[in-house]
FILUMGU-178195 format. One record per residue (C-alpha): residue number from 0; residue in three letters; x, y, z. Coordinates in Angstrom, 1 decimal. Example, Ala and Ser with C-alpha at 12.3 -4.5 7.8 and 13.67 -1.06 7.14 Angstrom:
BEGIN
R   pos   code        X        Y        Z
R     0    Ala     12.3     -4.5      7.8
R     1    Ser     13.7     -1.1      7.1
END
This chain:
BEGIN
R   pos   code        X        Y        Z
R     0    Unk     -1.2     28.3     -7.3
R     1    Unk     -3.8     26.7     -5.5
R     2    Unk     -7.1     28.7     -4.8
R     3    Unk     -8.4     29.3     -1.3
R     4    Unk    -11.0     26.4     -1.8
R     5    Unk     -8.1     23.9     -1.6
R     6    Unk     -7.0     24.9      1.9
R     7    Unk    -10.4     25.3      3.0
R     8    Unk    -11.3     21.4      2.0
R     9    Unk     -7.3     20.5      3.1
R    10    Unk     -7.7     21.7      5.9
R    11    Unk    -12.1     21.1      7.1
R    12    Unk    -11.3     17.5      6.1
R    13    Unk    -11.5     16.0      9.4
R    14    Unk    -15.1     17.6      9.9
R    15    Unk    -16.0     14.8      6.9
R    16    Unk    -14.1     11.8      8.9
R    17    Unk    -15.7     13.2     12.1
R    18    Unk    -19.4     12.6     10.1
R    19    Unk    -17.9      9.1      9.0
R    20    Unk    -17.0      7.6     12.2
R    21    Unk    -20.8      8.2     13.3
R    22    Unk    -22.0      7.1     10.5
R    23    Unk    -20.6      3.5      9.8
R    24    Unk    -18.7      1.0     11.9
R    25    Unk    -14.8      1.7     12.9
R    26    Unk    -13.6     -0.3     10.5
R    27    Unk    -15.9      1.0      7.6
R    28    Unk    -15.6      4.1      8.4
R    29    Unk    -11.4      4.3      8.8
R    30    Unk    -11.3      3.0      5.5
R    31    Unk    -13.5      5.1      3.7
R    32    Unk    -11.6      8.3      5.6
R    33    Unk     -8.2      7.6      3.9
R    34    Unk     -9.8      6.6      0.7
R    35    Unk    -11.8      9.8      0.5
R    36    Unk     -8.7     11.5      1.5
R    37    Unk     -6.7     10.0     -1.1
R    38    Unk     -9.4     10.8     -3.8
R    39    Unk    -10.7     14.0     -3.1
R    40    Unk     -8.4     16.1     -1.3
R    41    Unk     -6.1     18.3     -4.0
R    42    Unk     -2.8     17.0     -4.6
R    43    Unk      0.8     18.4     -5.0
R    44    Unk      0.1     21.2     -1.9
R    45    Unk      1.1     21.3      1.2
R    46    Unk      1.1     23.6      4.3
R    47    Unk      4.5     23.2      5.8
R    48    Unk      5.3     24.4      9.4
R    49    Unk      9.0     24.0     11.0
R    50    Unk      9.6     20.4     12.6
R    51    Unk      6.4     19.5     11.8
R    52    Unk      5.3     16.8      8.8
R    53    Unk      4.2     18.9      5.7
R    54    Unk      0.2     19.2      6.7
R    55    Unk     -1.2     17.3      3.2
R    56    Unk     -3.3     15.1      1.3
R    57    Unk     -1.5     12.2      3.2
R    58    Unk     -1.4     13.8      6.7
R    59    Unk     -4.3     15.2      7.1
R    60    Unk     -7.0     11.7      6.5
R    61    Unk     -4.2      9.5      8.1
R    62    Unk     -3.9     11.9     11.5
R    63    Unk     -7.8     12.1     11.5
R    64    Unk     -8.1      8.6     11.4
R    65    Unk     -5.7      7.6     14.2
R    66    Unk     -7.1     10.4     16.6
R    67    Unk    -10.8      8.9     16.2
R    68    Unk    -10.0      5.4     16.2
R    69    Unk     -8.3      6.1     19.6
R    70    Unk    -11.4      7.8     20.9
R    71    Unk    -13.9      5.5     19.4
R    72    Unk    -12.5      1.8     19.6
R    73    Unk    -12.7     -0.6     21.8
R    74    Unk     -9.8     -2.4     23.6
R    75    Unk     -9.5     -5.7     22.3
R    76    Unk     -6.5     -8.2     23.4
R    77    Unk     -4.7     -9.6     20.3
R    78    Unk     -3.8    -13.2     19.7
R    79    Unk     -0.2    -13.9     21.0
R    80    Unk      1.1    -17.2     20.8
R    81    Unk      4.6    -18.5     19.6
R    82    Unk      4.2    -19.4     16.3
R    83    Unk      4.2    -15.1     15.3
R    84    Unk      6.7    -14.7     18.2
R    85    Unk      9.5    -14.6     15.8
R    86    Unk      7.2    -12.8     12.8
R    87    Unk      6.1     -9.9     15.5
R    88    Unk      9.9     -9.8     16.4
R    89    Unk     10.8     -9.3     12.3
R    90    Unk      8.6     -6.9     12.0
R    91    Unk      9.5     -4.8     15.1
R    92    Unk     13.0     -4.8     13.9
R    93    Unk     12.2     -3.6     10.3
R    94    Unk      9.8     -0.8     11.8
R    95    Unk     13.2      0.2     14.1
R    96    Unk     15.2      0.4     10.7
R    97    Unk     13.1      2.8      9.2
R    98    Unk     12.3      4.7     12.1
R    99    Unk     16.5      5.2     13.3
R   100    Unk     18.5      5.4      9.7
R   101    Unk     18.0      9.2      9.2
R   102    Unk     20.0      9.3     12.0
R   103    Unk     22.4      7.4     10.6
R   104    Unk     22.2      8.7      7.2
R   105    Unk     23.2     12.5      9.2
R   106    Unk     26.3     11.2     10.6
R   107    Unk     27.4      9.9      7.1
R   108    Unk     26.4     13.5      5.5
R   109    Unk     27.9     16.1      7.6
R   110    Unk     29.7     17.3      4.8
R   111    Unk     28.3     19.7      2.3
R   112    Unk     27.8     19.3     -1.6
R   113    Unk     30.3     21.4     -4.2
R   114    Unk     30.3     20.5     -7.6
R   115    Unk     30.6     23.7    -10.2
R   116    Unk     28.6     26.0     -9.3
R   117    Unk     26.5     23.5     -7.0
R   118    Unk     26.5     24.1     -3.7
R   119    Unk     24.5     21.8     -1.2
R   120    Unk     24.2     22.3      2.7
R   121    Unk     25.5     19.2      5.0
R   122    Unk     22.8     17.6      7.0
R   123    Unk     22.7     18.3     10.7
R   124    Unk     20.6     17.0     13.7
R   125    Unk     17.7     19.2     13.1
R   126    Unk     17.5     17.5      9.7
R   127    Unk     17.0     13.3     11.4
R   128    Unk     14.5     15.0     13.9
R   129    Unk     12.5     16.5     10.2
R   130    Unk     12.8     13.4      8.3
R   131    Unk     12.2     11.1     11.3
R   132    Unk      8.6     13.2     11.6
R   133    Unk      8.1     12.5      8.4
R   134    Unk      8.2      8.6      7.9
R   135    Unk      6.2      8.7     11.4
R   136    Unk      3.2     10.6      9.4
R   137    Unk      4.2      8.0      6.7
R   138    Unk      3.8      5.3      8.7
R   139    Unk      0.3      5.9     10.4
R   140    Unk     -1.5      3.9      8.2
R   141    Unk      0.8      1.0      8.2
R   142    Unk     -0.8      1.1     12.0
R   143    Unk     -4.0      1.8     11.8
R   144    Unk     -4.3     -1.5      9.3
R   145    Unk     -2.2     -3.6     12.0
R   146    Unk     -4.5     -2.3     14.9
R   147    Unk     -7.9     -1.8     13.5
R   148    Unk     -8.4     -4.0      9.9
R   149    Unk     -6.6     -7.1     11.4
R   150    Unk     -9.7     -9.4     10.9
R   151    Unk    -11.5    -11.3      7.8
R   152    Unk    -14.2     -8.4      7.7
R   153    Unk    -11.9     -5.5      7.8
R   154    Unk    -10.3     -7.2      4.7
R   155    Unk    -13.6     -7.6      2.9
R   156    Unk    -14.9     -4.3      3.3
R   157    Unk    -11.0     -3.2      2.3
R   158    Unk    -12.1     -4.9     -1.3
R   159    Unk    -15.3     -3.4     -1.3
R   160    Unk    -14.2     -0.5     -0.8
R   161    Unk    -11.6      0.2     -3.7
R   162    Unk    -14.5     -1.6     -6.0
R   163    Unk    -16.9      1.3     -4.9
R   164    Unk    -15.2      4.1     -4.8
R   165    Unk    -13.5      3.1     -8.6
R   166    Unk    -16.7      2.5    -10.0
R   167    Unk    -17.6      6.1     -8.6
R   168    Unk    -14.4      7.6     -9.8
R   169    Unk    -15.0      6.2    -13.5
R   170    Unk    -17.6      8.8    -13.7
R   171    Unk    -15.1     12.2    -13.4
R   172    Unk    -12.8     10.2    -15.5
R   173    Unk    -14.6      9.6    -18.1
R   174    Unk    -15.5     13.5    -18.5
R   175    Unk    -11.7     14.0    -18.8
R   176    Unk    -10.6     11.4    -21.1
R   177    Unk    -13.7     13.2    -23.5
R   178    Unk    -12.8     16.7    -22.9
R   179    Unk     -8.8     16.4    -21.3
R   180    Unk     -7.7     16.9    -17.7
R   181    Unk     -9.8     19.8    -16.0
R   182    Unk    -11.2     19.5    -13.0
R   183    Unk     -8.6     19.9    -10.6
R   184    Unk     -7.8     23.0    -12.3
R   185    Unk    -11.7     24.0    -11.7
R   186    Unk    -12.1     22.8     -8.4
R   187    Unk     -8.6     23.7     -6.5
R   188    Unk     -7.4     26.6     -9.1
R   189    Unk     -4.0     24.7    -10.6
R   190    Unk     -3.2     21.6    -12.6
R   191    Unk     -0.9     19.6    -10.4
R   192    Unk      1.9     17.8    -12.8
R   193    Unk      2.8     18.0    -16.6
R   194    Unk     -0.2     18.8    -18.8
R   195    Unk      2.0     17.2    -21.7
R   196    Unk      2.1     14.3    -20.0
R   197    Unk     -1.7     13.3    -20.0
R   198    Unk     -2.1     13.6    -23.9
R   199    Unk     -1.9      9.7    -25.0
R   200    Unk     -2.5      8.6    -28.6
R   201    Unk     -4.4     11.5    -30.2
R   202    Unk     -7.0     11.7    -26.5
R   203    Unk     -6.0     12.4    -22.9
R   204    Unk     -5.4     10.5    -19.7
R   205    Unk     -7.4     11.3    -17.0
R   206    Unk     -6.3     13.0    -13.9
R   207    Unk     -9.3     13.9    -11.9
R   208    Unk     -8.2     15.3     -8.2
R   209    Unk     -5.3     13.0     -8.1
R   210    Unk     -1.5     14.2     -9.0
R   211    Unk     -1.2     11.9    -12.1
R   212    Unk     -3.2      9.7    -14.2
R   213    Unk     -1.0      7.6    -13.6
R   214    Unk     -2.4      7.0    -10.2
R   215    Unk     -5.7      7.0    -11.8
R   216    Unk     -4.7      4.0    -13.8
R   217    Unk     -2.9      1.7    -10.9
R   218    Unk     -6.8      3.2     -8.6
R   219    Unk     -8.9      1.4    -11.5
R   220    Unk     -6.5     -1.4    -11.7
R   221    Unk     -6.7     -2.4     -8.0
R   222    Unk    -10.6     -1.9     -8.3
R   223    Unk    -10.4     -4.5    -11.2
R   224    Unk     -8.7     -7.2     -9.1
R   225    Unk    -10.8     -6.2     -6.1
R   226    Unk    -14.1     -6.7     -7.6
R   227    Unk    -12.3    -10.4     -8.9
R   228    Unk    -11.9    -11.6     -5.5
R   229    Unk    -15.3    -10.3     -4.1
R   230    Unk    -16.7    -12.3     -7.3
R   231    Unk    -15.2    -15.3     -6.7
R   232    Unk    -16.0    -15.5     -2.6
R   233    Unk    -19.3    -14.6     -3.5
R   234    Unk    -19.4    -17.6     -5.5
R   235    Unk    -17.5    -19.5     -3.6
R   236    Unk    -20.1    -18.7     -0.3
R   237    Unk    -22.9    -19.3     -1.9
R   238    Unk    -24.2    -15.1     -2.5
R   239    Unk    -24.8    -13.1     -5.3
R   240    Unk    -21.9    -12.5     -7.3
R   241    Unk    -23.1    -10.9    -10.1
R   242    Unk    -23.0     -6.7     -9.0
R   243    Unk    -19.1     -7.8     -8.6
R   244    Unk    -18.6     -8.9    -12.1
R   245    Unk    -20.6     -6.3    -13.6
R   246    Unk    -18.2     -3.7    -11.4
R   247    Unk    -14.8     -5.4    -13.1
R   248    Unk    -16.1     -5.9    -16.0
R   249    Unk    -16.9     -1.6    -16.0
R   250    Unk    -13.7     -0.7    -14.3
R   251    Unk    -11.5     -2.6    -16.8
R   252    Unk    -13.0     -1.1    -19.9
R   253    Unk    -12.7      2.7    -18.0
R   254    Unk     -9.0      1.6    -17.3
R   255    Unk     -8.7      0.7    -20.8
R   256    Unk     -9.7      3.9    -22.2
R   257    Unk     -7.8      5.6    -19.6
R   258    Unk     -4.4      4.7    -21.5
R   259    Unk     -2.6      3.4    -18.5
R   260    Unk     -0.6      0.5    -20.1
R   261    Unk      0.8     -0.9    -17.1
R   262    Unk     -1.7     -0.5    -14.9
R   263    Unk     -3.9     -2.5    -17.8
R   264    Unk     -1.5     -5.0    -17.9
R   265    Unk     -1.0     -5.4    -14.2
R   266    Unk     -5.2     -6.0    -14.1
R   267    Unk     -5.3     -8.5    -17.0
R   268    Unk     -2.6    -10.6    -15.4
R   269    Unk     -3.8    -10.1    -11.5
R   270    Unk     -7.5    -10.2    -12.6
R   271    Unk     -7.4    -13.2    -14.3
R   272    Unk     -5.2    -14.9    -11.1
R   273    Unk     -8.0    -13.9     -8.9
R   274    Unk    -10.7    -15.6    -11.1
R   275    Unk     -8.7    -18.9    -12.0
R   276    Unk     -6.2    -19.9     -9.7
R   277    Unk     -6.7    -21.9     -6.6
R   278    Unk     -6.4    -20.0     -3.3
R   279    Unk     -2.4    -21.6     -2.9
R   280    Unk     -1.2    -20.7     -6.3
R   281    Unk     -2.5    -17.1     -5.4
R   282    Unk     -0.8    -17.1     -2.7
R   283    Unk      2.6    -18.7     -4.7
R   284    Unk      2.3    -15.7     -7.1
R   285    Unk      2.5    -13.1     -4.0
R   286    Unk      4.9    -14.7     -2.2
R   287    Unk      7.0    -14.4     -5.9
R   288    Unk      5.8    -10.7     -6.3
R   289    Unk      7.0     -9.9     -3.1
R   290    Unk     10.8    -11.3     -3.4
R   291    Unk     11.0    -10.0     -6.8
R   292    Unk     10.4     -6.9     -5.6
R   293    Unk     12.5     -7.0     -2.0
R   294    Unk     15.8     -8.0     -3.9
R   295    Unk     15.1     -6.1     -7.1
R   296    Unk     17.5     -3.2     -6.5
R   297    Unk     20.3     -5.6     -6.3
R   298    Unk     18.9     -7.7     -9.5
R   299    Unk     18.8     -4.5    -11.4
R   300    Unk     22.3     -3.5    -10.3
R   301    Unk     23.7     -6.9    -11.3
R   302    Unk     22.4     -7.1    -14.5
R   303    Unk     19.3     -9.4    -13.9
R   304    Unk     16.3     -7.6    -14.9
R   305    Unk     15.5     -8.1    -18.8
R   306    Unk     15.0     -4.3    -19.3
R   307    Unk     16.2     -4.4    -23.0
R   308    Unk     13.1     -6.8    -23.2
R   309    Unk     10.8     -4.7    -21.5
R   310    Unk     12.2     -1.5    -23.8
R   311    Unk     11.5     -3.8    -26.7
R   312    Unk      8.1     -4.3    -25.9
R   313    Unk      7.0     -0.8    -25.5
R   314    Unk      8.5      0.1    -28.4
R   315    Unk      6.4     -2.5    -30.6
R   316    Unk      3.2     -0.6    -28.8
R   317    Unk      4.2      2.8    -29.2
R   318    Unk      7.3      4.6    -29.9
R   319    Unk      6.1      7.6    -27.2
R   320    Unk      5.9      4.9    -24.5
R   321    Unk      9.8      3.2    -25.1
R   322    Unk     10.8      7.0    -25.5
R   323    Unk      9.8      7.5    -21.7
R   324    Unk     10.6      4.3    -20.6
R   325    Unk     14.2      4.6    -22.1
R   326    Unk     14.2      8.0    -19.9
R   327    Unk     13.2      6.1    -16.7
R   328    Unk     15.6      3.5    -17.3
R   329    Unk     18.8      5.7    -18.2
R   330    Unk     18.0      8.0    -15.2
R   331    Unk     17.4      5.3    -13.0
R   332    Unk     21.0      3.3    -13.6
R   333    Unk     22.6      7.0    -13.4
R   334    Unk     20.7      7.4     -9.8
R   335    Unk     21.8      3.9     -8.6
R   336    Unk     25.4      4.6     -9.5
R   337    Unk     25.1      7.7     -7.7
R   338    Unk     23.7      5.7     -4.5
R   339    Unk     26.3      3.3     -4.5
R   340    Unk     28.5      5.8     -3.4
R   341    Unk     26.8      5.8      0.0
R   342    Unk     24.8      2.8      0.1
R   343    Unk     24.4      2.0      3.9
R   344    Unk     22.5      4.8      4.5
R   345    Unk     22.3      7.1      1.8
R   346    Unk     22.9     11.0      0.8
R   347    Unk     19.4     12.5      2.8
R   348    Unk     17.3     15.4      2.1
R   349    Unk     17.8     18.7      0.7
R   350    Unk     18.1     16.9     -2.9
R   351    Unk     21.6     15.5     -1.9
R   352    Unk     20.2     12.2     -3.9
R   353    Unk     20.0     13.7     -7.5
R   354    Unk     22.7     14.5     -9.8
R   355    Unk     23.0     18.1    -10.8
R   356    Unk     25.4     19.5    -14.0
R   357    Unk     28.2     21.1    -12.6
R   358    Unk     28.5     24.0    -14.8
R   359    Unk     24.8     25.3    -14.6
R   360    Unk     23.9     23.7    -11.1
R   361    Unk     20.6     22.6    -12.8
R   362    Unk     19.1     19.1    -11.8
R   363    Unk     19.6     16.7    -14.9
R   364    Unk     17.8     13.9    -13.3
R   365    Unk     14.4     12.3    -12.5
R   366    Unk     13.2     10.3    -10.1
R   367    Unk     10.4      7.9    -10.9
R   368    Unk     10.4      4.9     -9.0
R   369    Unk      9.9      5.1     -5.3
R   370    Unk     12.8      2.6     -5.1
R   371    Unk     15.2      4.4     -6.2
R   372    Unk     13.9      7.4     -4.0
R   373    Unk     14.3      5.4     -1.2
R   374    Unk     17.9      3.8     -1.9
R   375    Unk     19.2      7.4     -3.0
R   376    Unk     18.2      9.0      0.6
R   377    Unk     18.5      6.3      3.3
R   378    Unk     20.4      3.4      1.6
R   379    Unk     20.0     -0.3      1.8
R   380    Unk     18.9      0.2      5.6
R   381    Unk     16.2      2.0      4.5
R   382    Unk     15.0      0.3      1.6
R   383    Unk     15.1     -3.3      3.4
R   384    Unk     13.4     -1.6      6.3
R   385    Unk     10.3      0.1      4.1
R   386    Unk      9.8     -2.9      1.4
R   387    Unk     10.6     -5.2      4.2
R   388    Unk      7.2     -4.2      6.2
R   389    Unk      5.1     -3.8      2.5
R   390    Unk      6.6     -7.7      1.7
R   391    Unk      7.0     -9.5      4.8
R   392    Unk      3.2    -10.0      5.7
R   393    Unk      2.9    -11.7      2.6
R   394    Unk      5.8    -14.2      3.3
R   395    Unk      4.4    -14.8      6.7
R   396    Unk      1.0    -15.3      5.6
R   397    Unk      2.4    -18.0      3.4
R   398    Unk      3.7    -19.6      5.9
R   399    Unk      1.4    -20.4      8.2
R   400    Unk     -1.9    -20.3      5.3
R   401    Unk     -3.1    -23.9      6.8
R   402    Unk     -4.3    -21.9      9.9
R   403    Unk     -6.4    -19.2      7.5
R   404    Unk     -8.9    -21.9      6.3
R   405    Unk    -10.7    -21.8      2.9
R   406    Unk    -11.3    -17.7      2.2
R   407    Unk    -10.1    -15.8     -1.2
R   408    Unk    -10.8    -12.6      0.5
R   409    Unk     -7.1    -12.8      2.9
R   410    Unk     -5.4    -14.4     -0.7
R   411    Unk     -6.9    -12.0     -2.5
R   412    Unk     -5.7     -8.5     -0.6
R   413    Unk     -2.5    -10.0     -1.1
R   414    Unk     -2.9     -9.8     -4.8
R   415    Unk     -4.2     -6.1     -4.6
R   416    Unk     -0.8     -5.5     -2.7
R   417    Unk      1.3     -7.5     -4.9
R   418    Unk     -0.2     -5.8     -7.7
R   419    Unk      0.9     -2.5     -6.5
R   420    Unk      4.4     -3.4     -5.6
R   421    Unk      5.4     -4.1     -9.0
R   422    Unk      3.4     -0.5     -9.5
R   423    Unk      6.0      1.0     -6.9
R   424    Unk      9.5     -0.2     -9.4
R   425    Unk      8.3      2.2    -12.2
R   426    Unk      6.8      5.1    -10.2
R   427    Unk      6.0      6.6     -6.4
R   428    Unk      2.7      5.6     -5.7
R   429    Unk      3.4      4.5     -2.2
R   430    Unk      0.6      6.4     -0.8
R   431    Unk     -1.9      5.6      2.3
R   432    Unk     -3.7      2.7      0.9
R   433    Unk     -0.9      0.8      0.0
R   434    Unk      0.6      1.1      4.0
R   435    Unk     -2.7      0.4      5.2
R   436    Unk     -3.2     -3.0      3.0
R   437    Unk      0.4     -4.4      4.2
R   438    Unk     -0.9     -3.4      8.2
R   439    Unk     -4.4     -5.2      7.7
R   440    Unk     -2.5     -8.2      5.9
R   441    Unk      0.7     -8.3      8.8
R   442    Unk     -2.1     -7.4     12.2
R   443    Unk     -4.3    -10.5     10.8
R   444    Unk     -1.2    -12.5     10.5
R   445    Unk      0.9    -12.1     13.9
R   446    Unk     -1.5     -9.4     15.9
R   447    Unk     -5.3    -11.1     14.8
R   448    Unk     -8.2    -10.0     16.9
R   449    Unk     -9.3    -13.4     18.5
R   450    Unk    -13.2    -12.0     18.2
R   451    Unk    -12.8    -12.4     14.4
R   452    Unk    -15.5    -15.0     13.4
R   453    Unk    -14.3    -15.0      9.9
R   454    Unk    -10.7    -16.9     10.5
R   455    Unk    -11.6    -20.4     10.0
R   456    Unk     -9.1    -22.8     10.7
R   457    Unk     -8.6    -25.2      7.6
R   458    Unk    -10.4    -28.5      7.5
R   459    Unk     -6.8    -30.4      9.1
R   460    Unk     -7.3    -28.5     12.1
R   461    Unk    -10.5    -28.2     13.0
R   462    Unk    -10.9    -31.9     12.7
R   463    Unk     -7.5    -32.2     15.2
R   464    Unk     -9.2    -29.4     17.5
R   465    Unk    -12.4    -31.7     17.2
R   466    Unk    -10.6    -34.7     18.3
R   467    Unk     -8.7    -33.2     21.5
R   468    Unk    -12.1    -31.5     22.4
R   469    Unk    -13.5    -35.3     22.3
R   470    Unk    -10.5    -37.0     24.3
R   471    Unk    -10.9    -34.1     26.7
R   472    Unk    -14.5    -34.6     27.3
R   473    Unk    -13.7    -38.7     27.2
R   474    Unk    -11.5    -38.0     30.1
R   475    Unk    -13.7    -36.0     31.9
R   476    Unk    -16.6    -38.4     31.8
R   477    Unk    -16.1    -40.9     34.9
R   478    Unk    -15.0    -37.4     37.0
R   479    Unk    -18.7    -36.3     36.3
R   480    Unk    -20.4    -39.2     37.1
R   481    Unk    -18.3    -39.5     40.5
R   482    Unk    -19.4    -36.3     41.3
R   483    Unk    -22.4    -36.1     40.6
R   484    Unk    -23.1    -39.3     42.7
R   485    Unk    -21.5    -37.1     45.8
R   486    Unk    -24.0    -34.7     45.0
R   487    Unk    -27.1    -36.9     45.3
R   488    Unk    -25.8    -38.7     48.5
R   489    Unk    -25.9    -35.0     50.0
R   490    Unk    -29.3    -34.8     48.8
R   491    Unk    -30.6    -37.6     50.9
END
């Protein structure tokens, strides 16, 4: 039961993002809003009001955020040209997908629920209006990155960022992997998941203010490869690099005693793309991360994903760790059988996506992975629709990279979101930071502020640009000269 501290700080958090929209500049001071947010605030509570989004952790920094930036920023015109004609016209239609399947999802689930003694209520209007209000809270951030971080800088201090506020959060996490999992039971008065859960190989997993360590893990991870890209610009420009090494070099060996295997395993193998590999192979590997992910569903249903492998290889590490993997697995083929029974649109809310034992009317199942969350309440609609807009900005930043010029720090956000896609199979840490990364990446892609000093065409074309200007001014010459003959004969 959470303490009346933890509705105070819920709810007087926008008092913190009104003191850090003086503070720094808009873009600075938007991302350190739903960072702080996502770090401090206490997690698994909610204030919930009728029709209205459940007033949370996610809500609350997100909603704060959008109402300043409105009041605060200036009007800027975007880029528009044809060549993200077709990307802006992708992405309106996957934001449409998301936005109308509840409705959708109703018609198909008028009908209630009996099996045994279960007994679940058919979904009516009321219910699309409720989940529609919720994926538009969900979907703030994706906005705010499209509208406000759609520039080189607002990438950079993106990365900088994460690396700060991970180095910061090593401290508290390093506390509870010495003495176990305490302090959001001292701060906010509960311990928000499964104690049982967070003891690892005879020491403890931290949690700090966040609702599993398992977030904590995939946090440090993305600070790892963060602080590899801000390394390797630095080099790369000619700066001081060596704060950012010092910073991954920290945050990996906090993440390794955090005992988070795959979020260590997910930084070894991201952290050591973003130090070696060429900005276009970077970019190769996201491009792969992101269809991997879009059409994984369907690879797992047919058969295509070597999970006996996987199983295999927890189970030489630790037999604890191929135990719970097992349970994922088996619970998550039961689940997709289950949403293949309704897989245009899905079976809703009100738990209508679990499977339940008909003689107690007990939920037997768990849902881990936000994918098969998604597929289980709103179908194939709403699955292309949500990893569609977390993938797509990667696939059109691929194709049209020639235009970004020579920067890792555009390549290397990528990899931060790539890195937490493959995060999203296993569990549901789709939270603010990740929708805000896929909106900075698609708005400097197809909606780019044209002040943004920082995209530099690529060598190519800025030596065609430099030519036209020259054949232009060529052209222009004997026009000059005429006329500026006219003007000294007036003179006389």
């Amino acid at each position: 039961m959470p303490n009346a501290f933890a509705y105070l700080v819920l709810l007087s958090f926008p008092l913190l993002a009104v003191v850090l929209f003086r503070v720094l500049p808009l873009q600075r001071a938007l991302i350190w809003t739903l960072i702080s947010g996502h770090l401090l605030l206490p997690s698994s509570m909610h204030i919930k009001i009728p029709m209205v989004p459940l007033i949370d952790r996610s809500l609350v920094p997100a909603l704060s955020a959008l109402i300043l930036c409105a009041l605060l920023a200036p009007r800027r015109p975007s880029v528009s040209d044809r060549d993200t004609r077709f990307g802006r016209s992708v992405f309106i239609v996957l934001l449409s997908m998301v936005l109308l399947t509840p409705f959708l999802t109703v018609l198909q689930n008028t009908e209630p629920m009996i099996n045994g003694r279960l007994f679940l209520p058919g979904l009516r209007l009321y219910d699309a209006f409720s989940m529609i209000s919720t994926i538009v809270a969900t979907m703030i951030p994706l906005w705010l990155g499209l509208r406000y971080l759609n520039t080189h800088e607002g990438h950079r201090a993106l990365l900088e960022a994460f690396v700060i506020s991970a180095v910061v959060y090593t401290f508290p996490a390093l506390i509870e992997i010495r003495i176990s999992p305490q302090l959001h039971n001292w701060i906010y008065g509960f311990f928000p998941h499964d104690f049982i859960q967070h003891i690892r190989d005879g020491g403890f997993r931290p949690v700090v203010l966040l609702n599993h360590g398992l977030m904590v893990g995939i946090y440090f991870c993305i600070g790892v490869i963060s602080a590899g890209v801000l390394y390797r610009e630095a080099r790369r420009e000619g700066r001081p690099s060596w704060k950012w090494l010092v910073a991954m070099l920290w945050l990996a060996g906090v993440l390794f005693l955090s005992k988070s295997l795959g979020a260590l395993i997910l930084a070894v193998i991201f952290g050591t793309a973003v130090l070696f590999f060429s900005r276009r192979l970077q970019i190769m590997l996201a491009v792969v991360v992101a269809v991997i992910v879009m059409f994984y569903p369907m690879m797992r249903g047919a058969g295509w994903v070597p999970v006996e492998t996987v199983y295999n290889f927890a189970l030489s590490i630790s037999e604890d760790r191929a135990a719970s993997l097992r349970f994922r697995l088996d619970n998550e083929d039961a689940l997709l059988e289950h949403a293949n029974d309704k897989p245009l649109a899905g079976w809703g809310s009100w738990g209508r996506n679990q499977l339940y034992d008909p003689a107690t009317g007990r939920m037997i199942s768990t849902t881990d992975g936000i994918w098969i969350i998604i597929i289980g309440m709103f179908g194939w609609i709403g699955y292309i629709g949500r990893f569609g807009l977390l993938t797509a900005p990667i696939l059109f930043y691929a194709m049209r990279q020639r235009q970004f010029g020579p920067s890792l720090i555009t390549p290397g956000l990528m990899m931060v979101l790539a890195a937490n896609l493959i995060d999203l199979l296993p569990n549901a840490g789709l939270v603010n930071y990740v929708w805000l990364m896929a909106g900075a990446v698609a708005g400097y892609v197809l909606w780019r502020d044209p002040q943004d000093s920082g995209a530099l065409a690529d060598p190519a074309a800025s030596g065609a640009n430099l030519r036209a200007s020259w054949l232009m001014a060529e052209q222009a010459a004997p026009r000059l000269r005429q006329k500026r003959s006219e003007l000294r004969g007036t003179a006389r």
